[in-house]
CHARMM internal coordinates of N, CA and C (Angstrom, degrees):
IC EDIT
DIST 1 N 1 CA 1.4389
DIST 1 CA 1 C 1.5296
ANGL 1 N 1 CA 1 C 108.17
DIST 1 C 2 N 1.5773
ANGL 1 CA 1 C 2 N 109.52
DIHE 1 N 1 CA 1 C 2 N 144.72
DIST 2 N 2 CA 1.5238
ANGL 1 C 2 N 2 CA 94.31
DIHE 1 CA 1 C 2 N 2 CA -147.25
DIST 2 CA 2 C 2.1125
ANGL 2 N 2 CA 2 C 80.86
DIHE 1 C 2 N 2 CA 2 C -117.37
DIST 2 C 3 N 1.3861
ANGL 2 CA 2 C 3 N 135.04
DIHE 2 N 2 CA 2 C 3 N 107.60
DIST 3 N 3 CA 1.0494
ANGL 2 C 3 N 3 CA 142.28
DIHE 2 CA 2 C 3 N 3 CA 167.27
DIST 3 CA 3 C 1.3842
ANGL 3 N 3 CA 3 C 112.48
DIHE 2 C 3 N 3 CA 3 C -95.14
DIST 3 C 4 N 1.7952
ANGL 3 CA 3 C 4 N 114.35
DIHE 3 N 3 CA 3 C 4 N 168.00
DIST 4 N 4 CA 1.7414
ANGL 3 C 4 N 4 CA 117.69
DIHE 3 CA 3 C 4 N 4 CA -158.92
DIST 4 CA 4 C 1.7526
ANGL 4 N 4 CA 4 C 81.86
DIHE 3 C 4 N 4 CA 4 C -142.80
DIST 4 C 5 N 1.6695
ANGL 4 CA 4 C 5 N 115.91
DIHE 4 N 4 CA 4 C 5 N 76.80
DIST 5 N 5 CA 0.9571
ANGL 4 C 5 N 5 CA 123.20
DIHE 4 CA 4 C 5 N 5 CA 151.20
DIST 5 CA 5 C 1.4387
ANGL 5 N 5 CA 5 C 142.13
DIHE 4 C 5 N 5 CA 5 C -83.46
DIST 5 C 6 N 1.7977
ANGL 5 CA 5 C 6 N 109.18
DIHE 5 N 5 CA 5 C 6 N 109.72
DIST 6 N 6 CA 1.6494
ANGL 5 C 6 N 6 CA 122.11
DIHE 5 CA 5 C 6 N 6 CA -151.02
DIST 6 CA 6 C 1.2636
ANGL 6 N 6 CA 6 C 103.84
DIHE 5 C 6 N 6 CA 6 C 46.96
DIST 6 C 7 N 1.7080
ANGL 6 CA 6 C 7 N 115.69
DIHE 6 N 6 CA 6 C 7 N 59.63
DIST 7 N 7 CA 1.6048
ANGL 6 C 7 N 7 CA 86.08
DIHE 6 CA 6 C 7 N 7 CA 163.91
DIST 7 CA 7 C 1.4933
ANGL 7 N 7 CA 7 C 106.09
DIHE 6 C 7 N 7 CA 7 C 120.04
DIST 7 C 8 N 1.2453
ANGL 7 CA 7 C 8 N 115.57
DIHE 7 N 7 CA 7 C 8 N -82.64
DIST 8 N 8 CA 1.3845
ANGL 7 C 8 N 8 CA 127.37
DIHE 7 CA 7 C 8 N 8 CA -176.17
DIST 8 CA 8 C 1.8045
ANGL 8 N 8 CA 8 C 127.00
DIHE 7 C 8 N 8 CA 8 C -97.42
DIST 8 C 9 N 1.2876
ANGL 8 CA 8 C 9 N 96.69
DIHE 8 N 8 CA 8 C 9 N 122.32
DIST 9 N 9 CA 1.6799
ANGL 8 C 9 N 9 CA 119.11
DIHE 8 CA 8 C 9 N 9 CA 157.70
DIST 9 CA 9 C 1.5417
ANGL 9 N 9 CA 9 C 88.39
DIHE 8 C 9 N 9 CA 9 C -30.97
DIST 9 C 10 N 1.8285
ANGL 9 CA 9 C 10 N 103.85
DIHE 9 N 9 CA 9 C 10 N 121.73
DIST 10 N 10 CA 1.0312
ANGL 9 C 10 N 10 CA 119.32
DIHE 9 CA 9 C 10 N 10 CA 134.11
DIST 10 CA 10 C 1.8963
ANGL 10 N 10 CA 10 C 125.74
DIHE 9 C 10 N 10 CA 10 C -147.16
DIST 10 C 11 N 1.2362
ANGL 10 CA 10 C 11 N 110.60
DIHE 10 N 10 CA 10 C 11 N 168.13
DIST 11 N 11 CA 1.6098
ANGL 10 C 11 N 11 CA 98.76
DIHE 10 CA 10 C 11 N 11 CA 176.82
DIST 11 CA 11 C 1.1441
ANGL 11 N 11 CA 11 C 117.29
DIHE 10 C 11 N 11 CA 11 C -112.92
DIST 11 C 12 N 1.1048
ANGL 11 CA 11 C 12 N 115.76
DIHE 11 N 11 CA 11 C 12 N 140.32
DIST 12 N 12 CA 1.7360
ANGL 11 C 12 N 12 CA 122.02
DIHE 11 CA 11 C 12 N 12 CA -177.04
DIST 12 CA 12 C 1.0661
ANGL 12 N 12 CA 12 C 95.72
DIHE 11 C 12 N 12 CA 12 C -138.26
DIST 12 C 13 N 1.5464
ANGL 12 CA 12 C 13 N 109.96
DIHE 12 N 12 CA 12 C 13 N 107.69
DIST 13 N 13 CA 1.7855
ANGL 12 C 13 N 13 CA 118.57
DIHE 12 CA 12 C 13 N 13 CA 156.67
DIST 13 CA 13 C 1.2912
ANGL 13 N 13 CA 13 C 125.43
DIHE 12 C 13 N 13 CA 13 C -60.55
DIST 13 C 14 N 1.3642
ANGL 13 CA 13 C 14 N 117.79
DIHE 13 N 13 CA 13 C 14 N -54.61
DIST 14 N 14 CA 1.4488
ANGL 13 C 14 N 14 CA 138.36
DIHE 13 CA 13 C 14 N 14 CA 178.87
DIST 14 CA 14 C 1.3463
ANGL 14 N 14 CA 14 C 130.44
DIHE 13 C 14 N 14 CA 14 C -62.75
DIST 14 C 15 N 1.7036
ANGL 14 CA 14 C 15 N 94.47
DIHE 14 N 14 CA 14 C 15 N -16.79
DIST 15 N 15 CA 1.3150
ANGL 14 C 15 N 15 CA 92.67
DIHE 14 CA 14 C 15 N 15 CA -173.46
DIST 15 CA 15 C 1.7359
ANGL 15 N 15 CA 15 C 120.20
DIHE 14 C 15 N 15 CA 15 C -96.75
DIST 15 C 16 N 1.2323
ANGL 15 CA 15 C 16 N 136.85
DIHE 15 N 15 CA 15 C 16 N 134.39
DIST 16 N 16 CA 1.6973
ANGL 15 C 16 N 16 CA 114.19
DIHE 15 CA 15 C 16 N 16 CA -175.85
DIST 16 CA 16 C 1.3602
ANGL 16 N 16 CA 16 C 114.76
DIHE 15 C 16 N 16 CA 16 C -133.89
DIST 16 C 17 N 1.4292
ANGL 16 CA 16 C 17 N 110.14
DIHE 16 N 16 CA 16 C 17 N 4.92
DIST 17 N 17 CA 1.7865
ANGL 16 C 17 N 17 CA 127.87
DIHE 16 CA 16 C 17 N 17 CA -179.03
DIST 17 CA 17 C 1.8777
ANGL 17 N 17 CA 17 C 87.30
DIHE 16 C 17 N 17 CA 17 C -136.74
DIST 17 C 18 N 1.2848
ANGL 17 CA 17 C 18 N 85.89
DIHE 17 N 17 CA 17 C 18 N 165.22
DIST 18 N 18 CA 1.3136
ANGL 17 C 18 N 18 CA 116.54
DIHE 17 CA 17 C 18 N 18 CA 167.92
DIST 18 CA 18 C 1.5808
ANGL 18 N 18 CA 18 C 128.43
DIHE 17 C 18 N 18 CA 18 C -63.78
DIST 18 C 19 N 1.5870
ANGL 18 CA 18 C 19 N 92.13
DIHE 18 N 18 CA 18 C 19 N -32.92
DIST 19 N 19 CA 1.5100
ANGL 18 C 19 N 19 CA 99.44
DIHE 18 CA 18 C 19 N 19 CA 175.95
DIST 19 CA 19 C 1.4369
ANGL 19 N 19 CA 19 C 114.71
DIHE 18 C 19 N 19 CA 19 C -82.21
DIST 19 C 20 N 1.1066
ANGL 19 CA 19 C 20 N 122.17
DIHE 19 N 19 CA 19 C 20 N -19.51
DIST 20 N 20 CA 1.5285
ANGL 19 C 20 N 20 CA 133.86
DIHE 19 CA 19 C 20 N 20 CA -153.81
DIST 20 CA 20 C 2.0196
ANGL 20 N 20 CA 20 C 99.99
DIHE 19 C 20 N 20 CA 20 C -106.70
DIST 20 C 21 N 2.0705
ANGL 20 CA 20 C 21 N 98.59
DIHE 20 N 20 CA 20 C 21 N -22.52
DIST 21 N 21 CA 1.6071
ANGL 20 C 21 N 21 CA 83.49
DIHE 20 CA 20 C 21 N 21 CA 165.08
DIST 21 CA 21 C 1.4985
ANGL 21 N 21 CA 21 C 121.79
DIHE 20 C 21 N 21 CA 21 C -78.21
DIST 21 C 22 N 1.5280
ANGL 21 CA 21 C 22 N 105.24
DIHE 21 N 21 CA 21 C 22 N -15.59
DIST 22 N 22 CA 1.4539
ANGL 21 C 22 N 22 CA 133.66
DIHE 21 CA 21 C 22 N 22 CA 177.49
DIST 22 CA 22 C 1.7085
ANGL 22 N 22 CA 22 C 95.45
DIHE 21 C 22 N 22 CA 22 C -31.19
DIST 22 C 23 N 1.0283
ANGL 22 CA 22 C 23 N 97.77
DIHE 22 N 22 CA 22 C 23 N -100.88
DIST 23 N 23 CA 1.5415
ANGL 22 C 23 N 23 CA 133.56
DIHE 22 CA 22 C 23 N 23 CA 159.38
DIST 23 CA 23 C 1.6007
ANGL 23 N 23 CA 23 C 124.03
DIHE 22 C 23 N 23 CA 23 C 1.56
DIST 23 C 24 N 1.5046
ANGL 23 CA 23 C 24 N 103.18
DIHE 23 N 23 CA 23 C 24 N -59.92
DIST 24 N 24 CA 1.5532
ANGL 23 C 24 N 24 CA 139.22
DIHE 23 CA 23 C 24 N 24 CA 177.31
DIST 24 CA 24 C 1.0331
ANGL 24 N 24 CA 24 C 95.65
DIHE 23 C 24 N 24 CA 24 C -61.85
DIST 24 C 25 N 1.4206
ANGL 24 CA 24 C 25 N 141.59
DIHE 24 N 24 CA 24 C 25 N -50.66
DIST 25 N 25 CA 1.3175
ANGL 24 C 25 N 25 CA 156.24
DIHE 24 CA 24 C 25 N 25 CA -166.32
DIST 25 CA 25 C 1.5041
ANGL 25 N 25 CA 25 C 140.26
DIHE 24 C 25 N 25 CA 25 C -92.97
DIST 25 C 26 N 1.9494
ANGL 25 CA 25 C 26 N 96.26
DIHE 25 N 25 CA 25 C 26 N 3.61
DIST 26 N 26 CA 1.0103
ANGL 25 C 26 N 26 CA 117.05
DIHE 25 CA 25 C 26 N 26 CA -167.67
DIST 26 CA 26 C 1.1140
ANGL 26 N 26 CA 26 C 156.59
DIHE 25 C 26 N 26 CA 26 C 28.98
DIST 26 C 27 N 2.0041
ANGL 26 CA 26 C 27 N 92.97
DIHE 26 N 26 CA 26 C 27 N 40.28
DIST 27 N 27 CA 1.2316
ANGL 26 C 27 N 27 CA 116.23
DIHE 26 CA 26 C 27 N 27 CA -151.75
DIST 27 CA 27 C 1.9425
ANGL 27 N 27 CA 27 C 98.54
DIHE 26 C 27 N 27 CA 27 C -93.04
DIST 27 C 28 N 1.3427
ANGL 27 CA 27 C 28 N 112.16
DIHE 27 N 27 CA 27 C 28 N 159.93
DIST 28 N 28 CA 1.7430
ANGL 27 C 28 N 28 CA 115.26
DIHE 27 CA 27 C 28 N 28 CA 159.28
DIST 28 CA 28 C 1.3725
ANGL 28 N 28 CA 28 C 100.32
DIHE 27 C 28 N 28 CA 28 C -87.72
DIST 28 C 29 N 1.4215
ANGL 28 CA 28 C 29 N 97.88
DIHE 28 N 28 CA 28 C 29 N 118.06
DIST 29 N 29 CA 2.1258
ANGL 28 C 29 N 29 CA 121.78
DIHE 28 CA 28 C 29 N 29 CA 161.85
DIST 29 CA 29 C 1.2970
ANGL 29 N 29 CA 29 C 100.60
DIHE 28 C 29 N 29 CA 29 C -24.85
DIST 29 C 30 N 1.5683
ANGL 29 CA 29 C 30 N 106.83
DIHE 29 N 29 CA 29 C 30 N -69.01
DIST 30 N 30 CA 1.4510
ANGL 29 C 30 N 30 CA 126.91
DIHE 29 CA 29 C 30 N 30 CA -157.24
DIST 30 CA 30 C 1.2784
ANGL 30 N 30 CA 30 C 121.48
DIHE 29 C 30 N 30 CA 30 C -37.33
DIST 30 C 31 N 1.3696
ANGL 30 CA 30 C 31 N 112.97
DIHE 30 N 30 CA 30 C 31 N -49.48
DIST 31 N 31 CA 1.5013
ANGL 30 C 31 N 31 CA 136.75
DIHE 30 CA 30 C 31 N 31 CA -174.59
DIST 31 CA 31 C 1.1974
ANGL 31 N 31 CA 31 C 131.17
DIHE 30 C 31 N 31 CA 31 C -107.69
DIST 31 C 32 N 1.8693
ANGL 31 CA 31 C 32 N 106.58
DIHE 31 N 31 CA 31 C 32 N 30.52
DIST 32 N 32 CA 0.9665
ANGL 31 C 32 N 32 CA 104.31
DIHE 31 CA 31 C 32 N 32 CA 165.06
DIST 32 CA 32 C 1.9903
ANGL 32 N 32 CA 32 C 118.51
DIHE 31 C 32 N 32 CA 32 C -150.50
DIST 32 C 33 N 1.5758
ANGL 32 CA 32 C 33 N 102.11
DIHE 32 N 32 CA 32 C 33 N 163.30
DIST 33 N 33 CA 1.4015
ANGL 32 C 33 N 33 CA 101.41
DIHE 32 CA 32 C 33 N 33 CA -144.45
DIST 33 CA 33 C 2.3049
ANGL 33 N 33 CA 33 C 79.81
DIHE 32 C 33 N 33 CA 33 C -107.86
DIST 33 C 34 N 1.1565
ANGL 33 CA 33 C 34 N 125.73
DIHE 33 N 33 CA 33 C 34 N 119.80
DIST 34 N 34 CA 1.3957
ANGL 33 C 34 N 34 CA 111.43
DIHE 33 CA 33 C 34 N 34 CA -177.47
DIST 34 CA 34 C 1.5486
ANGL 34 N 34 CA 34 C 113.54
DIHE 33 C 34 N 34 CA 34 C -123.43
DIST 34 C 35 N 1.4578
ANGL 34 CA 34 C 35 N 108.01
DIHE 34 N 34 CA 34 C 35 N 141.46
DIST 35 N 35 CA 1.6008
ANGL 34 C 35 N 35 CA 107.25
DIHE 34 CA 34 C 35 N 35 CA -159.24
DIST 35 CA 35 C 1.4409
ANGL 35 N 35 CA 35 C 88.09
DIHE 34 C 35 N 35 CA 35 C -116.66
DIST 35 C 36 N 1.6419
ANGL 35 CA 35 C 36 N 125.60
DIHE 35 N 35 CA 35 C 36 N 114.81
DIST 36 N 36 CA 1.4737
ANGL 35 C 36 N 36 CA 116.34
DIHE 35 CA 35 C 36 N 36 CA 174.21
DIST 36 CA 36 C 1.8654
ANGL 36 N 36 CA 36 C 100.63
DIHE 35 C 36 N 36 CA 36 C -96.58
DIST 36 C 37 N 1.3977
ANGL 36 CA 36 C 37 N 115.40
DIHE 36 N 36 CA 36 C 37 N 146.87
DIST 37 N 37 CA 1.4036
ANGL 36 C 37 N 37 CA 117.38
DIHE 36 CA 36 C 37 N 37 CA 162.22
DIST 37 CA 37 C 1.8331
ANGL 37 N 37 CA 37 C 102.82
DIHE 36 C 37 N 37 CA 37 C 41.48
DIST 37 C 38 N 1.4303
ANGL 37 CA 37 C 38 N 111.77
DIHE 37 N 37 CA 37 C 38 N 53.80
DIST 38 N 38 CA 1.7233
ANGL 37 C 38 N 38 CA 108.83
DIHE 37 CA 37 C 38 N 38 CA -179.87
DIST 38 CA 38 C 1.7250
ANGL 38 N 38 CA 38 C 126.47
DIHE 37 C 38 N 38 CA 38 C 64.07
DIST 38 C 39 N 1.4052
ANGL 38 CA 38 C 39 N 98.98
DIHE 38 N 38 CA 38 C 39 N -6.68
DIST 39 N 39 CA 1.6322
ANGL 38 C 39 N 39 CA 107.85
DIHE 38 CA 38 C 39 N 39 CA 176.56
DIST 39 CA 39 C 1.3769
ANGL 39 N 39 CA 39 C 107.72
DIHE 38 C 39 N 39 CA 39 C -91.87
DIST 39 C 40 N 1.3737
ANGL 39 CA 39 C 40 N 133.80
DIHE 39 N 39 CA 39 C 40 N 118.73
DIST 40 N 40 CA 1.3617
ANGL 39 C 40 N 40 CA 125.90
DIHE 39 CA 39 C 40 N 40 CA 145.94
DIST 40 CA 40 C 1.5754
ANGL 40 N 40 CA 40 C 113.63
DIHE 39 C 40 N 40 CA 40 C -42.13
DIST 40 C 41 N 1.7303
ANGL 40 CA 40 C 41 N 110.47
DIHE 40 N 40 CA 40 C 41 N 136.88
DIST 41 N 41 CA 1.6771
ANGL 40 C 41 N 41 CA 104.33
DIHE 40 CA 40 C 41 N 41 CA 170.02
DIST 41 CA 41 C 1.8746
ANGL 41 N 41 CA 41 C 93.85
DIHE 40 C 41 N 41 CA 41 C -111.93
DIST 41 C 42 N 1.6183
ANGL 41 CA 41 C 42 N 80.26
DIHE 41 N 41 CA 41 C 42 N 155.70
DIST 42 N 42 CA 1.2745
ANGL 41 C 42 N 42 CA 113.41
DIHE 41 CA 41 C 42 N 42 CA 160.97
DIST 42 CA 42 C 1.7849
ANGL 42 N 42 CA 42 C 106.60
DIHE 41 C 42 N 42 CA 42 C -78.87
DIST 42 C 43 N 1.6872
ANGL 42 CA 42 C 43 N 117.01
DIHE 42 N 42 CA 42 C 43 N 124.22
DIST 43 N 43 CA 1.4673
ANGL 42 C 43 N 43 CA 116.98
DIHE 42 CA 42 C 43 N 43 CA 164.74
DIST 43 CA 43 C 1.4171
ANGL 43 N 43 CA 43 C 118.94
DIHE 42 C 43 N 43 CA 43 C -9.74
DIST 43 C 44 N 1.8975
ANGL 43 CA 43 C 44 N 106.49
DIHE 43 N 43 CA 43 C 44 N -56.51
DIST 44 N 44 CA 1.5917
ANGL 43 C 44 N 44 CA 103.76
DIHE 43 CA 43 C 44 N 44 CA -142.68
DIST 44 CA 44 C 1.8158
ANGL 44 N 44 CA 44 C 76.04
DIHE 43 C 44 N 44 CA 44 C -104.00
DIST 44 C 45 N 1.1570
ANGL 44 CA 44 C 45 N 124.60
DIHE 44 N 44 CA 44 C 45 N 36.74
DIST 45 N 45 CA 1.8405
ANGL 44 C 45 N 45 CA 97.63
DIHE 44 CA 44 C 45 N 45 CA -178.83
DIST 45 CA 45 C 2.0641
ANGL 45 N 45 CA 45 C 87.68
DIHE 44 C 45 N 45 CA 45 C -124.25
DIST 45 C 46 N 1.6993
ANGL 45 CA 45 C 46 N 120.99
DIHE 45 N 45 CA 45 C 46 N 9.77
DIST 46 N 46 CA 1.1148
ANGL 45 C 46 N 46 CA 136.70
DIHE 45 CA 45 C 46 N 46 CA -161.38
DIST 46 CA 46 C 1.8970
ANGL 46 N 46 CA 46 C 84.29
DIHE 45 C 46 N 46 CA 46 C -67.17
DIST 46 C 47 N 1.4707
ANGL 46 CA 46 C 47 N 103.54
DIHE 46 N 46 CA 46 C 47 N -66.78
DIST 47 N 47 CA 1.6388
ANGL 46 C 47 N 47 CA 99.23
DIHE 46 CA 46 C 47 N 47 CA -155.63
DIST 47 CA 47 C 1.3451
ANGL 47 N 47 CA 47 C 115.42
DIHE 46 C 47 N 47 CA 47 C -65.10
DIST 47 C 48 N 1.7094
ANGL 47 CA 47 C 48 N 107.98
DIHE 47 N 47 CA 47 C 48 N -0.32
DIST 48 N 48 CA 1.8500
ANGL 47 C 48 N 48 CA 98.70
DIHE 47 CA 47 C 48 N 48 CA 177.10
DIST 48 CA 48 C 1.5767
ANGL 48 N 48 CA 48 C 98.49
DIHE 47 C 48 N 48 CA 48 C -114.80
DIST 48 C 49 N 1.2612
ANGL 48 CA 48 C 49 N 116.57
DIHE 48 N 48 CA 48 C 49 N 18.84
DIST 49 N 49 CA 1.8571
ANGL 48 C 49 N 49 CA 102.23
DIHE 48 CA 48 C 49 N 49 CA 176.19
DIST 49 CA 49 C 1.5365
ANGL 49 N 49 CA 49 C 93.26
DIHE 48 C 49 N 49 CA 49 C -95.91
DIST 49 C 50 N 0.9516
ANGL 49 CA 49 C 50 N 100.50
DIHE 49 N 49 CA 49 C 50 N 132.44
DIST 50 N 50 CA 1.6554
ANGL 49 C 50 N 50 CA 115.73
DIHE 49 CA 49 C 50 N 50 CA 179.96
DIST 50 CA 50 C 1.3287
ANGL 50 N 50 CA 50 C 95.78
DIHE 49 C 50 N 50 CA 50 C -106.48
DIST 50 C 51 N 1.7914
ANGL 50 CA 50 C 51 N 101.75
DIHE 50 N 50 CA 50 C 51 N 147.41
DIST 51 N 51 CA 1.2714
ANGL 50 C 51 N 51 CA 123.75
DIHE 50 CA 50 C 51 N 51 CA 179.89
DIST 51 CA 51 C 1.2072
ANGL 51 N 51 CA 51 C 111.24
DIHE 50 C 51 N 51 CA 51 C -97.32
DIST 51 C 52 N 1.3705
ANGL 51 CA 51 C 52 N 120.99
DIHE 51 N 51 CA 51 C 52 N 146.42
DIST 52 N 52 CA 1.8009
ANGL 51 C 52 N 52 CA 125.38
DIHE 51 CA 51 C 52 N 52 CA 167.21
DIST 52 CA 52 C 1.5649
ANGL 52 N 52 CA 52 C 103.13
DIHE 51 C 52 N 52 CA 52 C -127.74
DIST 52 C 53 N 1.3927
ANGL 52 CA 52 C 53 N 101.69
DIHE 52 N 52 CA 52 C 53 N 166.36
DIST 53 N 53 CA 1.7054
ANGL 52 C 53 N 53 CA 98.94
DIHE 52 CA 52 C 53 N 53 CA -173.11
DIST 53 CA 53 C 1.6199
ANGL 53 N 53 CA 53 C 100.52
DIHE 52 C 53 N 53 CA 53 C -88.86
DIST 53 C 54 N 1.2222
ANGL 53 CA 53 C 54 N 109.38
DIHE 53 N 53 CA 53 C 54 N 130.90
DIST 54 N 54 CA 1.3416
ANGL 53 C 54 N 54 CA 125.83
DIHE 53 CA 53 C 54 N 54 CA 175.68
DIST 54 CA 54 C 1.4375
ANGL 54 N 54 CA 54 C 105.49
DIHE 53 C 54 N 54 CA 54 C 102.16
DIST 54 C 55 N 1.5179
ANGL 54 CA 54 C 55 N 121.80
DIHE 54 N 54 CA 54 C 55 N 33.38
DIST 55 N 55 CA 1.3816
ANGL 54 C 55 N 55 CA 131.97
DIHE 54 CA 54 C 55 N 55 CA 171.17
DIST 55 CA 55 C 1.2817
ANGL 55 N 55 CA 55 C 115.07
DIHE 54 C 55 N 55 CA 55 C -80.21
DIST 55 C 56 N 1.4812
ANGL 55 CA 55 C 56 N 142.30
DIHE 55 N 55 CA 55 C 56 N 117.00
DIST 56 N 56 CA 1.4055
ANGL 55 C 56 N 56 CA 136.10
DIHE 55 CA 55 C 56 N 56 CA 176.65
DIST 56 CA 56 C 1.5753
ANGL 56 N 56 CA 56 C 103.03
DIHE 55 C 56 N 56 CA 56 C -85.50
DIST 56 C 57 N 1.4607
ANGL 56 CA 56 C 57 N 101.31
DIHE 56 N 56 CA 56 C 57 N 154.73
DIST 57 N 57 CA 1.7125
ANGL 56 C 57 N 57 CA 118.63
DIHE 56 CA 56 C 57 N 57 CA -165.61
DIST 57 CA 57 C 1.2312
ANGL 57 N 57 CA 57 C 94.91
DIHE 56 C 57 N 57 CA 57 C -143.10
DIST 57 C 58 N 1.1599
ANGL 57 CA 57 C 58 N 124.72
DIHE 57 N 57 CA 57 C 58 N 136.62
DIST 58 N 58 CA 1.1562
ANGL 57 C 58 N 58 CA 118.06
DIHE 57 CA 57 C 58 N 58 CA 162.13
DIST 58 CA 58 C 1.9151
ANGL 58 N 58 CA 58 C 91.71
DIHE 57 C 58 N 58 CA 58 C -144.70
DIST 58 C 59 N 1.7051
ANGL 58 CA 58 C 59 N 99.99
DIHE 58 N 58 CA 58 C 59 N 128.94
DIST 59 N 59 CA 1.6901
ANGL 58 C 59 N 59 CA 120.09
DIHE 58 CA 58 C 59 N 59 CA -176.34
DIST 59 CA 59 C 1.1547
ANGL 59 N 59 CA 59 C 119.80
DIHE 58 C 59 N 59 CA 59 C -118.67
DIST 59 C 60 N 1.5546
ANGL 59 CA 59 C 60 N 123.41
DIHE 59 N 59 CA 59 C 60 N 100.96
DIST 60 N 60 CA 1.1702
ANGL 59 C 60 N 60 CA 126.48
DIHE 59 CA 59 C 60 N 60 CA -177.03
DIST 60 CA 60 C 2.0427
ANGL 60 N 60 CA 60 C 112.68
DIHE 59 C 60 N 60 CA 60 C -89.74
DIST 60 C 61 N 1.3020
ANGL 60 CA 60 C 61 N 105.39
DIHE 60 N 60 CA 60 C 61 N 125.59
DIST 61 N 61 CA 2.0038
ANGL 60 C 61 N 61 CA 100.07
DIHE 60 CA 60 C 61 N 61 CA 174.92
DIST 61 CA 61 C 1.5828
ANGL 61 N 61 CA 61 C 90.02
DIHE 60 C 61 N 61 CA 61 C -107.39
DIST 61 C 62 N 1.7074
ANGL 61 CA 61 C 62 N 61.84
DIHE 61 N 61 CA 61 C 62 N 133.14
DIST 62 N 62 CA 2.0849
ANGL 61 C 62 N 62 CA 101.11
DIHE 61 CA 61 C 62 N 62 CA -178.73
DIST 62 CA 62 C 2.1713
ANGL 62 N 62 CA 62 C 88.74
DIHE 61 C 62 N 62 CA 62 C -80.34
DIST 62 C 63 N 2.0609
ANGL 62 CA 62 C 63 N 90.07
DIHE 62 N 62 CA 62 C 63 N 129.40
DIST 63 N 63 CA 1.1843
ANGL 62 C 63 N 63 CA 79.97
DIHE 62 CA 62 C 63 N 63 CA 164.71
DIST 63 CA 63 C 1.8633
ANGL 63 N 63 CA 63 C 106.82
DIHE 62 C 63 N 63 CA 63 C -105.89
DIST 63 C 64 N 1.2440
ANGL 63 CA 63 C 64 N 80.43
DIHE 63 N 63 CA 63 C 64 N -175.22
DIST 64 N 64 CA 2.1512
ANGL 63 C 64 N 64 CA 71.49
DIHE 63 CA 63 C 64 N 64 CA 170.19
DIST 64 CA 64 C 1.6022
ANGL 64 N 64 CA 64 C 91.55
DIHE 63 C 64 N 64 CA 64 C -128.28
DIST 64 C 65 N 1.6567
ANGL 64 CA 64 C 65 N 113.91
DIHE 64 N 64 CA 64 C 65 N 175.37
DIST 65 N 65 CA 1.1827
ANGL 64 C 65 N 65 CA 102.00
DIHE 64 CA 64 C 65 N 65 CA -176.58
DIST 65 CA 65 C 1.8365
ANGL 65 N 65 CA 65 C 107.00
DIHE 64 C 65 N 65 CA 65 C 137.91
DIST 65 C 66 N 1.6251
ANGL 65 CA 65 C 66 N 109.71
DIHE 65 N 65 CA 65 C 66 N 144.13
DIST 66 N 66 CA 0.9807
ANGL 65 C 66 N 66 CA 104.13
DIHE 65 CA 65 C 66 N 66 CA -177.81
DIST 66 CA 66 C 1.6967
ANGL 66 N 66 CA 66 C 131.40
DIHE 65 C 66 N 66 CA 66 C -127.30
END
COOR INIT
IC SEED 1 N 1 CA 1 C
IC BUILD
């Protein structure tokens, strides 16, 4: 499945929810803010947004810090 995360073409076979590109991507949950198709998600709404090919993502990581 061919997604345009921040920007860039990438493919993720494995992945078919939001939570599971999480994962694929070896990203930390915790620290991050994810916009599927122009929607901000909510954490817990990750494992029911389903992916389609040609889905834009754009993933911002929260830093902390002063």
């Amino acid at each position: 499945m061919q997604l345009k995360i921040n920007g860039i073409q990438q493919n993720l076979e494995n992945a078919k929810t939001v939570s599971e590109m999480v994962v694929a991507l070896g990203l930390i949950p915790e620290m991050l803010l994810v916009e599927h198709n122009g929607t901000a998600l909510l954490k817990h709404e990750w494992p029911s947004a389903l992916l389609s090919d040609g889905d834009r993502i754009e993933i911002l990581q929260v830093a902390a810090g002063g």
